[in-house]
DSSP file (Angstrom, degrees, kcal/mol; ACC not computed):
  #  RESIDUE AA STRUCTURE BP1 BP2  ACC     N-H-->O    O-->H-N    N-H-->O    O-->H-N    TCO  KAPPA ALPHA  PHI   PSI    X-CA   Y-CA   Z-CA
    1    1 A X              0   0    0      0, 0.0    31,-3.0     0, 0.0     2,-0.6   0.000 360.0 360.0 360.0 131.1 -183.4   -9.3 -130.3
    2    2 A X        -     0   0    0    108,-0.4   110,-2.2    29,-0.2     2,-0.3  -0.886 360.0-168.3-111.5 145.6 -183.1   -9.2 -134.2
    3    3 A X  E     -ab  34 112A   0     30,-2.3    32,-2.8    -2,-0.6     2,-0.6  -0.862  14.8-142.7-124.5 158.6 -180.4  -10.5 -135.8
    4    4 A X  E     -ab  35 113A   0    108,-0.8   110,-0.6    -2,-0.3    32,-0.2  -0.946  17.1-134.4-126.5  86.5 -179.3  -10.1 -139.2
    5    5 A X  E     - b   0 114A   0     30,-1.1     2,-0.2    -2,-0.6    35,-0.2  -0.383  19.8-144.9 -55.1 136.0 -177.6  -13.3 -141.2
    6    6 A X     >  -     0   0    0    108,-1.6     4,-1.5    30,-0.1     3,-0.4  -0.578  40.6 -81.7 -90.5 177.6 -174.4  -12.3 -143.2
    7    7 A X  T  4 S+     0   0    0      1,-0.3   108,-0.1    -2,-0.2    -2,-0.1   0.543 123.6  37.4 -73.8 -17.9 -173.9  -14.1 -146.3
    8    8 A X  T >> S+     0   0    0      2,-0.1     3,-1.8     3,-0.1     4,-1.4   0.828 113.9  55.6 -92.7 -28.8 -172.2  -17.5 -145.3
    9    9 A X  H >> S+     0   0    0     -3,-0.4     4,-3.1     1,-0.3     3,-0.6   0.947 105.4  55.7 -70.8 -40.2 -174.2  -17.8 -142.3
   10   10 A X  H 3< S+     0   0    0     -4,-1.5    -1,-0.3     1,-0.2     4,-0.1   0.036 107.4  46.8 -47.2  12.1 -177.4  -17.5 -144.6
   11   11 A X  H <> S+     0   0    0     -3,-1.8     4,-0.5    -5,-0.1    -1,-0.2   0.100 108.6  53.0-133.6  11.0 -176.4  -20.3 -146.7
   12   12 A X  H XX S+     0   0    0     -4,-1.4     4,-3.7    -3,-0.6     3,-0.5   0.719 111.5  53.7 -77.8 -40.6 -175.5  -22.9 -143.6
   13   13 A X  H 3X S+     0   0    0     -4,-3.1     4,-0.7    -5,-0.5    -3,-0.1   0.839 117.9  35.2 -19.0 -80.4 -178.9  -21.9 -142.5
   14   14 A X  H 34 S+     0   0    0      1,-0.2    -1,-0.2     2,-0.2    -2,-0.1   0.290 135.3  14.5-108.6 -50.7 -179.9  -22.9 -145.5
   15   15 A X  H << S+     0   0    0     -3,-0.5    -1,-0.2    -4,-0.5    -2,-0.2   0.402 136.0   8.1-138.7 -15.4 -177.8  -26.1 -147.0
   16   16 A X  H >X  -     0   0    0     -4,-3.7     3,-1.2    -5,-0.2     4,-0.6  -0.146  54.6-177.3-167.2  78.2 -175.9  -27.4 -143.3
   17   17 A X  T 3< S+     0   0    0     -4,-0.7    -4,-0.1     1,-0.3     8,-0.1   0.725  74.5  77.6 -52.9  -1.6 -176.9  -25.8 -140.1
   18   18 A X  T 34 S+     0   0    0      1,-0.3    -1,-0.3    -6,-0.3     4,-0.1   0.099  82.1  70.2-113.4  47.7 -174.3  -27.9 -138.2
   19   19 A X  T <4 S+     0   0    0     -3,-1.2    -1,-0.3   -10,-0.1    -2,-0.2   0.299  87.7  81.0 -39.3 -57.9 -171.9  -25.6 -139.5
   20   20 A X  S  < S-     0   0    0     -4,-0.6     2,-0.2     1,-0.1   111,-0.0  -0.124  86.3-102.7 -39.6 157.0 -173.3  -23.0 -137.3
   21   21 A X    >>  -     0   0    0    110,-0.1     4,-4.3    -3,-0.0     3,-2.5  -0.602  22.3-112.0 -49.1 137.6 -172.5  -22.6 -133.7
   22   22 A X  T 34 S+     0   0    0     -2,-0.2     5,-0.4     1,-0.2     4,-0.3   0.833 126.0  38.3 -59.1 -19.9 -174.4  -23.6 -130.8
   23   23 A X  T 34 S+     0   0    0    108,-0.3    -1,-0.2     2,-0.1   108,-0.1   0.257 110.9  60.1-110.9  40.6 -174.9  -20.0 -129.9
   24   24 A X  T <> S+     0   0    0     -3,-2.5     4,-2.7   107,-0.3    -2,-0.2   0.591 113.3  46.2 -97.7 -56.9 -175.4  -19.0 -133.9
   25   25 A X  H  X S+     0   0    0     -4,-4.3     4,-0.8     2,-0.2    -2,-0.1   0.483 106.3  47.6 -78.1  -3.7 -178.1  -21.3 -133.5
   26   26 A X  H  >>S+     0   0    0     -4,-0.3     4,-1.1     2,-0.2     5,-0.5   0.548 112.6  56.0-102.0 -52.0 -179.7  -20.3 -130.3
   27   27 A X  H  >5S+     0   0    0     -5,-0.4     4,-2.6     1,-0.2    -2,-0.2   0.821 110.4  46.6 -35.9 -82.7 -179.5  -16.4 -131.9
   28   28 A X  H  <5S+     0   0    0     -4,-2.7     3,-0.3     2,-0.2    -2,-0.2   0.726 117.8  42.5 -35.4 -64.5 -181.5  -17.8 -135.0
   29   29 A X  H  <5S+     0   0    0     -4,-0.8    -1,-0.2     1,-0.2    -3,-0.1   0.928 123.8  32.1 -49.2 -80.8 -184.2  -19.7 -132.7
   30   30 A X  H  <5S+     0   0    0     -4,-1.1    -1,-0.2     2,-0.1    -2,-0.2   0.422  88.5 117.7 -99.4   6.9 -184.8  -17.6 -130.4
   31   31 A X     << -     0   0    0     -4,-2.6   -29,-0.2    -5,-0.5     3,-0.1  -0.297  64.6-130.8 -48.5 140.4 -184.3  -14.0 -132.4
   32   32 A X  S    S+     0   0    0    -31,-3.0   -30,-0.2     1,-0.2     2,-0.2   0.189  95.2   4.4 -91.7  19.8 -187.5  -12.0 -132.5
   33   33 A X        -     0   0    0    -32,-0.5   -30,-2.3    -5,-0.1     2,-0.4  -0.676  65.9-162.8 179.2 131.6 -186.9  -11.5 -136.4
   34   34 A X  E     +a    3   0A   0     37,-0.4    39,-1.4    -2,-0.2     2,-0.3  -0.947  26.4 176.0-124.7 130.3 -184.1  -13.2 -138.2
   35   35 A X  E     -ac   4  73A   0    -32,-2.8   -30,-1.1    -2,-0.4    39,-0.2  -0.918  23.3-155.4-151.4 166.9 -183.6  -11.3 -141.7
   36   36 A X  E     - c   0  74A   0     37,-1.5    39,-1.3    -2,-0.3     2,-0.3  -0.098  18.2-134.5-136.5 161.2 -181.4  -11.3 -144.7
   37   37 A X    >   -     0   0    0     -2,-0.1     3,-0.6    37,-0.1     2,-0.4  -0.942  31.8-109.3-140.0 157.4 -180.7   -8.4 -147.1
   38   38 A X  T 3> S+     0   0    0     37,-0.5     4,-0.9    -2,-0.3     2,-0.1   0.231 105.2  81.0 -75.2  19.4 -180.5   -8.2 -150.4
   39   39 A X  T >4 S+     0   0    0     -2,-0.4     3,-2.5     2,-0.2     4,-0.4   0.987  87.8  58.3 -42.5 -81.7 -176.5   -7.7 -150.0
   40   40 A X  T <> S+     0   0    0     -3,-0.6     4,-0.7     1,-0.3    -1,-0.2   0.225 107.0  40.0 -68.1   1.2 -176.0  -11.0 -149.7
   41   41 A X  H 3> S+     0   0    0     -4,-0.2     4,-3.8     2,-0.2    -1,-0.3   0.783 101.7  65.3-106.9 -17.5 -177.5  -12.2 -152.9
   42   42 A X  H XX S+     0   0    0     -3,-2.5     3,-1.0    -4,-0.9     4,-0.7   0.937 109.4  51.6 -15.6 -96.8 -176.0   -9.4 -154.9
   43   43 A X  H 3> S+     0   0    0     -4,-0.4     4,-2.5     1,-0.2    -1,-0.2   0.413 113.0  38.0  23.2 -81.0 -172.9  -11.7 -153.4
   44   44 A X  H 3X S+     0   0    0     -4,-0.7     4,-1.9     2,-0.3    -1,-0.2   0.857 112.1  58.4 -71.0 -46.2 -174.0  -15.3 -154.6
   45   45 A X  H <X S+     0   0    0     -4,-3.8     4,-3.2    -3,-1.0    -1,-0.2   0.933 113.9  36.6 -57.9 -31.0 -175.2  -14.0 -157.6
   46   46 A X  H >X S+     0   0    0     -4,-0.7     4,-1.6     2,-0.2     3,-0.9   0.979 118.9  48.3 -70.6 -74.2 -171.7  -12.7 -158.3
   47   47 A X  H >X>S+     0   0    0     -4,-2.5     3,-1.2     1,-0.3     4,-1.2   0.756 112.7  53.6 -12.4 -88.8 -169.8  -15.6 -156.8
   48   48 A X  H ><5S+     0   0    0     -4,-1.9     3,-0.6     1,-0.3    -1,-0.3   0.704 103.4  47.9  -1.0 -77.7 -172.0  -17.8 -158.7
   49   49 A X  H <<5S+     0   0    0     -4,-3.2    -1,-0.3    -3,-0.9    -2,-0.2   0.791 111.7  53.8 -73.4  -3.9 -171.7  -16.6 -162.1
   50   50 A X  H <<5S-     0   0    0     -4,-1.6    -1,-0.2    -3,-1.2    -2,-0.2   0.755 119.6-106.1 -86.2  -9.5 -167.4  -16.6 -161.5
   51   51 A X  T <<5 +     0   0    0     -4,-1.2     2,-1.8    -3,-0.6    -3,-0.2   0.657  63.3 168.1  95.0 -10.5 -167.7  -20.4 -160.4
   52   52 A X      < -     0   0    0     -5,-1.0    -1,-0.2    -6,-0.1    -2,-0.1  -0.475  44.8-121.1  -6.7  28.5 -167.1  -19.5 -156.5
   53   53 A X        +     0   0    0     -2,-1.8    -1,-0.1     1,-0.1     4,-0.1   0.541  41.8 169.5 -63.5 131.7 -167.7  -22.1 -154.4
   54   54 A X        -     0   0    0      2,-0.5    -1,-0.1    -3,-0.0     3,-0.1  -0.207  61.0 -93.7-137.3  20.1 -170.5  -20.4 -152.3
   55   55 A X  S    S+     0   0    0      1,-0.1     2,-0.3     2,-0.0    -2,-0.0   0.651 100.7  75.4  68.2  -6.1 -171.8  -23.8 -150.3
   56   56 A X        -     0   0    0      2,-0.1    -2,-0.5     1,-0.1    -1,-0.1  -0.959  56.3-163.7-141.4 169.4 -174.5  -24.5 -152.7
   57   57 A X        +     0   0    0     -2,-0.3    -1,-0.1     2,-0.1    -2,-0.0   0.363  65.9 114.6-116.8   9.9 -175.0  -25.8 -156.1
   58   58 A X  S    S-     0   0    0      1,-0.1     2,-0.3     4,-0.0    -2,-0.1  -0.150  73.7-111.0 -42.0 147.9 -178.2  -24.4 -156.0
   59   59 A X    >>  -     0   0    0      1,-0.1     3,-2.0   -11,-0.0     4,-1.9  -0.817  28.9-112.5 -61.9 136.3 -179.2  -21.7 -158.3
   60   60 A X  H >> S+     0   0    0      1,-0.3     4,-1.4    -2,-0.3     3,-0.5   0.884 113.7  58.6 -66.4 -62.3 -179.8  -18.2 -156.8
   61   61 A X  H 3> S+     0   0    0      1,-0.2     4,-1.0     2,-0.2    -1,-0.3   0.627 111.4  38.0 -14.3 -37.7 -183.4  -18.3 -157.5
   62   62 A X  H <>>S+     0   0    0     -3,-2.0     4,-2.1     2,-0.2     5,-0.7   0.735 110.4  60.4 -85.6 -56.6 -184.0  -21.3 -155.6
   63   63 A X  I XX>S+     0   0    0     -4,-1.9     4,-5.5    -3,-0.5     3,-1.1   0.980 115.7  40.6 -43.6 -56.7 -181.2  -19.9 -152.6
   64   64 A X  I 3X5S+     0   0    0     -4,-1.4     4,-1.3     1,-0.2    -1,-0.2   0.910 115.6  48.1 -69.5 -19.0 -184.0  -16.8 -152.3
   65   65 A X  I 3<5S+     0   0    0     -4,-1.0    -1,-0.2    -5,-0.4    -2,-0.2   0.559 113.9  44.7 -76.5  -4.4 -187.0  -19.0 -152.6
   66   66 A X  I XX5S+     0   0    0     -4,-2.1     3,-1.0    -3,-1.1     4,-0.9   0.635 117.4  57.5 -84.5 -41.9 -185.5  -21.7 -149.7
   67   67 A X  I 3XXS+     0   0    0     -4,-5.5     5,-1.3    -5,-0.7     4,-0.6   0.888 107.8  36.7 -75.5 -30.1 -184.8  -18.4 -148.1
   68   68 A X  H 3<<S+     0   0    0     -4,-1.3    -1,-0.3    -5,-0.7    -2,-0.1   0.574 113.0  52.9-103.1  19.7 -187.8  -17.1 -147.9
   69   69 A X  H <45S+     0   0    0     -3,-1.0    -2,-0.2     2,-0.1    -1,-0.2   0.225 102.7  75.3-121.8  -5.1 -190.1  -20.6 -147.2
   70   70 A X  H  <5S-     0   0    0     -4,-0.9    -2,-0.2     2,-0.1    -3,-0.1   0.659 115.4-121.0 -62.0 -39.1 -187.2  -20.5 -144.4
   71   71 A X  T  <5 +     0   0    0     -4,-0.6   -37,-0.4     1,-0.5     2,-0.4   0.652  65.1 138.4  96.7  16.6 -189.2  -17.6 -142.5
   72   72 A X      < -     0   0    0     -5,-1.3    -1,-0.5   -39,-0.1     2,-0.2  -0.798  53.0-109.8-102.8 169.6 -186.4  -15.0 -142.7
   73   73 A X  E     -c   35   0A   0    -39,-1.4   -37,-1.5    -2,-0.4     2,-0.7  -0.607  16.0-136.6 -93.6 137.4 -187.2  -11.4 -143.5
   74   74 A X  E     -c   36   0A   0     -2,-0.2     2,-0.9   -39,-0.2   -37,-0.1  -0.920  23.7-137.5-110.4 117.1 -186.4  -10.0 -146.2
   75   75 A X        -     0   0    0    -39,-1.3   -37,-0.5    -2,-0.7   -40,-0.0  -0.548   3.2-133.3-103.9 134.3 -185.0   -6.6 -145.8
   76   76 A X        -     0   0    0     -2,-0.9    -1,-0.1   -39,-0.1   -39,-0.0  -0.130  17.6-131.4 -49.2 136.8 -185.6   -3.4 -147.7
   77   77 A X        +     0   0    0      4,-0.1     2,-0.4     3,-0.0     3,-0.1  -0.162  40.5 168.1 -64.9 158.9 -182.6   -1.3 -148.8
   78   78 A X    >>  -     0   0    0      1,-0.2     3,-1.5     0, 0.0     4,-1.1  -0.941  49.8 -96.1-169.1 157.9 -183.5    2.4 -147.7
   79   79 A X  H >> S+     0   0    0     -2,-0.4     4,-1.8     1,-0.3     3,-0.7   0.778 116.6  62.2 -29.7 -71.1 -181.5    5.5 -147.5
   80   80 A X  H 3> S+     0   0    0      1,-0.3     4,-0.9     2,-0.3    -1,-0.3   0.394 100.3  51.2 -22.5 -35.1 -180.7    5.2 -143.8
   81   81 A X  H <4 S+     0   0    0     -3,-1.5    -1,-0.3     2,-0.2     4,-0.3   0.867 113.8  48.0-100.7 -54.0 -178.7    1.8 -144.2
   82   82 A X  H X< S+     0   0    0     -4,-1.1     3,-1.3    -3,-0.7    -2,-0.3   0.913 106.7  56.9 -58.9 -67.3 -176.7    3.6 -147.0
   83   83 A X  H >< S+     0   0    0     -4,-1.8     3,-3.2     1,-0.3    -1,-0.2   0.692 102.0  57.7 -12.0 -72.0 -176.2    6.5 -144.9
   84   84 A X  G >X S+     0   0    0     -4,-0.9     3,-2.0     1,-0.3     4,-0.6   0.484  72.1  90.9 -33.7 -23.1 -174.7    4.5 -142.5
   85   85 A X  G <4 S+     0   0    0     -3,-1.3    -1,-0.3    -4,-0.3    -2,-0.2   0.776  86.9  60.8 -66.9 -13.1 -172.0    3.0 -144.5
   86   86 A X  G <4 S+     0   0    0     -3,-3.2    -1,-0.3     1,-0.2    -2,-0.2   0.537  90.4  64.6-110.3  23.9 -170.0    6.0 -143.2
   87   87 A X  T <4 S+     0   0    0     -3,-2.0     2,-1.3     2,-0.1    -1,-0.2   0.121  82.5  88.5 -94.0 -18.2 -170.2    5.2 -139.9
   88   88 A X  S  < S-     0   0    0     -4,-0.6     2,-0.1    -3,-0.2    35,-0.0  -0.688  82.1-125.4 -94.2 125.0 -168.2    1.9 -140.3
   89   89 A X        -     0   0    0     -2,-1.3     2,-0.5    34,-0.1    -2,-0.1  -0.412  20.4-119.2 -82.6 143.0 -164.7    2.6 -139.9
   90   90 A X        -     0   0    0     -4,-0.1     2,-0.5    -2,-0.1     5,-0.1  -0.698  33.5-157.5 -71.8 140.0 -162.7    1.3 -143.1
   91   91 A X  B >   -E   94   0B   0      3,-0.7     3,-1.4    -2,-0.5    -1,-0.0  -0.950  21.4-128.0 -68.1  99.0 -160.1   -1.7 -141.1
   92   92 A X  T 3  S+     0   0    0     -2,-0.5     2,-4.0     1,-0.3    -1,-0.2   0.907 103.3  52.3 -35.6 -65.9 -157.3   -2.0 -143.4
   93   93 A X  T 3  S+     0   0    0      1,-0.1    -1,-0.3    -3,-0.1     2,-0.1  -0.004 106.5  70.8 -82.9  71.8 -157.5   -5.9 -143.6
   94   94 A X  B <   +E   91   0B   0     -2,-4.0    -3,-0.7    -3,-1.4    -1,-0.1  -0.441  40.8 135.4-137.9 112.7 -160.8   -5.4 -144.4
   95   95 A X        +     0   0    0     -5,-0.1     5,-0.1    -2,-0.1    -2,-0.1   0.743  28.0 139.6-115.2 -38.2 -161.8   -4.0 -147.5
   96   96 A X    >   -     0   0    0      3,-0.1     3,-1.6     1,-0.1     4,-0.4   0.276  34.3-165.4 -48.7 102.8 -164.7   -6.4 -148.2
   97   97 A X  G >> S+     0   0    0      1,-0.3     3,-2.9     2,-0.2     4,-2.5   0.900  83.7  51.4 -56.9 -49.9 -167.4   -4.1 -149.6
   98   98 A X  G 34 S+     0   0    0      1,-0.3     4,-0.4     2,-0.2    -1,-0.3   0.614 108.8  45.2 -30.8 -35.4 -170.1   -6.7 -149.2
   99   99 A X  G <4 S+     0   0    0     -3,-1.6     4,-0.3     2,-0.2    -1,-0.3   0.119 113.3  56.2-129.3   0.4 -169.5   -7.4 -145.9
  100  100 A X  T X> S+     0   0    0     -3,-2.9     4,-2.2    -4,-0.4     3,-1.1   0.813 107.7  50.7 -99.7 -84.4 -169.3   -3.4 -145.2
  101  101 A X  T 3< S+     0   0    0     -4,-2.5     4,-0.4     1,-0.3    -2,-0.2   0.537 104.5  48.6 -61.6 -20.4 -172.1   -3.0 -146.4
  102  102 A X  T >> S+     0   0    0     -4,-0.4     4,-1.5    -5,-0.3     3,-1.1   0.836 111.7  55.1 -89.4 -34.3 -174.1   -5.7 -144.5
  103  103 A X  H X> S+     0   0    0     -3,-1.1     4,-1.8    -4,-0.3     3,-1.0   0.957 109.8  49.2 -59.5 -44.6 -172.4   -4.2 -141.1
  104  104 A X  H 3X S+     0   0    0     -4,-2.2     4,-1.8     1,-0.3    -1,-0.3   0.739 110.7  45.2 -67.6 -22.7 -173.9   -0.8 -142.3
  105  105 A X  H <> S+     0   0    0     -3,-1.1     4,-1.5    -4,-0.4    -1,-0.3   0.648 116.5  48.6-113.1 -16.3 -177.4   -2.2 -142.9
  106  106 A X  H <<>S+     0   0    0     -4,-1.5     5,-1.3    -3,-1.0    -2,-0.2   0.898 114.3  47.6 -90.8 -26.7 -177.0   -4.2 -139.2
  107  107 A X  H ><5S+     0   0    0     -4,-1.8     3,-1.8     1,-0.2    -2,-0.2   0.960 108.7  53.2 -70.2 -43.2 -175.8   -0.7 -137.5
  108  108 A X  H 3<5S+     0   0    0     -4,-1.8    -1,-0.2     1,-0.3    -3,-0.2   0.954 116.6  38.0 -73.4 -38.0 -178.6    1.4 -139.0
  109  109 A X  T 3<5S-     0   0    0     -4,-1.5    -1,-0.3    -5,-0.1    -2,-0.2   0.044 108.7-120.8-118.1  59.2 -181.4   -1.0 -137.6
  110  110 A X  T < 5 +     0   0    0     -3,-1.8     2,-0.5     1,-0.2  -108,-0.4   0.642  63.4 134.5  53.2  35.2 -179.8   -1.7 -134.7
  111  111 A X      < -     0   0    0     -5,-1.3     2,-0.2    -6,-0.2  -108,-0.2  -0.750  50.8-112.1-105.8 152.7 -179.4   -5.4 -134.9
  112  112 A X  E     -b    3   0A   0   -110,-2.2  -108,-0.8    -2,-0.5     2,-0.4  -0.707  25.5-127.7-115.1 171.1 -176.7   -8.0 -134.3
  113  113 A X  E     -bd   4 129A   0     15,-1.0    17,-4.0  -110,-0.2     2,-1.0  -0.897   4.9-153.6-147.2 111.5 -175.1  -10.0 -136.9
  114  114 A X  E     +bd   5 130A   0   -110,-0.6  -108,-1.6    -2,-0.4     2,-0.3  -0.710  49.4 142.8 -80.6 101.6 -174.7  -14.3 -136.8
  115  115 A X        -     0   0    0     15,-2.5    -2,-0.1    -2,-1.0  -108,-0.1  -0.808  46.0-158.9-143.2 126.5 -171.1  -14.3 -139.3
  116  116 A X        +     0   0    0     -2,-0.3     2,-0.7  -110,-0.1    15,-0.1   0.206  67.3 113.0 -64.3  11.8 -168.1  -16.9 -138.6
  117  117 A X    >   -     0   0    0      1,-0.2     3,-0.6     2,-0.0     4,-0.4  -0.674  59.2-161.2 -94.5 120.3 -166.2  -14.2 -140.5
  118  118 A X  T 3  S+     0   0    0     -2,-0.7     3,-0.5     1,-0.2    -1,-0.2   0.631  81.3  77.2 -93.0  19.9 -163.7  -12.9 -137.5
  119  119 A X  T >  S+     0   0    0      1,-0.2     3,-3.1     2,-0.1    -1,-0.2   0.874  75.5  70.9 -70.8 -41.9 -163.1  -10.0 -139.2
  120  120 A X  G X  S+     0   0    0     -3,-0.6     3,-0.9     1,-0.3     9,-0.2   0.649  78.0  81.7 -55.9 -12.0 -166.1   -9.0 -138.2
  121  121 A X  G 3  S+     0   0    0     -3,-0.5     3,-0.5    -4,-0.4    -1,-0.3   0.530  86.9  65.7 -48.7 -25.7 -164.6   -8.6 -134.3
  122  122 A X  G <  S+     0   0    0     -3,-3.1    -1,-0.2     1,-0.3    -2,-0.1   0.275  93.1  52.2-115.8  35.1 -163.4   -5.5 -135.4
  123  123 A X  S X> S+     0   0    0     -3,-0.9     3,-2.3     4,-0.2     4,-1.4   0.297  79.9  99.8-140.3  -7.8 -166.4   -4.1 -135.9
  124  124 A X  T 34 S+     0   0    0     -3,-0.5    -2,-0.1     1,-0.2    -3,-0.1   0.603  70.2  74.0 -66.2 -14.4 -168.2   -4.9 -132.0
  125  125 A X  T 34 S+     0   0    0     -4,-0.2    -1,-0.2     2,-0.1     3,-0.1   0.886 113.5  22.1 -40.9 -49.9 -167.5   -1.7 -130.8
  126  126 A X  T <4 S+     0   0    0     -3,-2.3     2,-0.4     1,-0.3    -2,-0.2   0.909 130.5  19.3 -93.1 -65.0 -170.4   -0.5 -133.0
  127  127 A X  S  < S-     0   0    0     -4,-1.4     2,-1.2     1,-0.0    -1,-0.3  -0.828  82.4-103.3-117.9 134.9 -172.7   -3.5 -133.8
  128  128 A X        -     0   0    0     -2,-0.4   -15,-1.0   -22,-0.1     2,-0.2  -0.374  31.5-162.7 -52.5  79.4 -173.1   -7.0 -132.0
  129  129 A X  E     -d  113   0A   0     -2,-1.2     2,-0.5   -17,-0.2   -15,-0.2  -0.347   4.0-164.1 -87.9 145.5 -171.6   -9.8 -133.6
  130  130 A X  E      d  114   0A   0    -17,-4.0   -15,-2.5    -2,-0.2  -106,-0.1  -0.895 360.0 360.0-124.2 150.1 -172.5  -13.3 -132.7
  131  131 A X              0   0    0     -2,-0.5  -108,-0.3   -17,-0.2  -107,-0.3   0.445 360.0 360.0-153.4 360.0 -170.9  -16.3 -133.3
């Protein structure tokens, strides 16, 4: 299985894994890739410069260089993951583009998705969320 961190679950990795769940963290171990996308720093970077409280005081530079001496994947954007975005059905209370847009990039390569977010429940139909 590869699983695909959304953007809070990549920074408890990251700054307090015992935030995760015990089966968040059993995903992450024993996933046969665990990777990232460049969504979720888009994100932080935004967050960041508004003053957000994002879970780190890090700077993003340092979040993607933690992230990637961390041994997650970094994945490329590609056509196919865009594509996809119109395969996710909009939820009304959910607008969140980010968070659309990481469900689209976990549907197009078939991977399931560590997020505490339970919005993301309304999206198992398509893609495999774990929590």
């Amino acid at each position: 299985m590869r699983v695909l961190l959304d953007t809070q679950s990549l920074i408890w990795s990251l700054e307090n894994a015992d935030l995760l769940t015990t089966t968040a963290k059993n995903a992450i171990r024993e996933a046969e890739g665990v990777f990232v996308t460049p969504i979720s720093f888009y994100e932080l970077a935004i967050k960041l410069k508004i003053g957000k409280d994002i879970g780190s005081l890090r700077p993003i530079n340092e979040i993607i260089t933690e992230t990637l001496l961390s041994g997650f994947q970094w994945l490329t954007l590609t056509r196919q993951q865009i594509e996809a975005y119109q395969m996710i059905p909009l939820h009304e209370p959910h607008r969140d583009p980010f968070d659309r847009l990481i469900l689209a990039i976990a549907y197009a390569e078939q991977m399931s998705i560590v997020s505490s977010d339970h919005r993301f429940k309304l999206y198992s139909e398509l893609i495999d969320i774990i929590w």
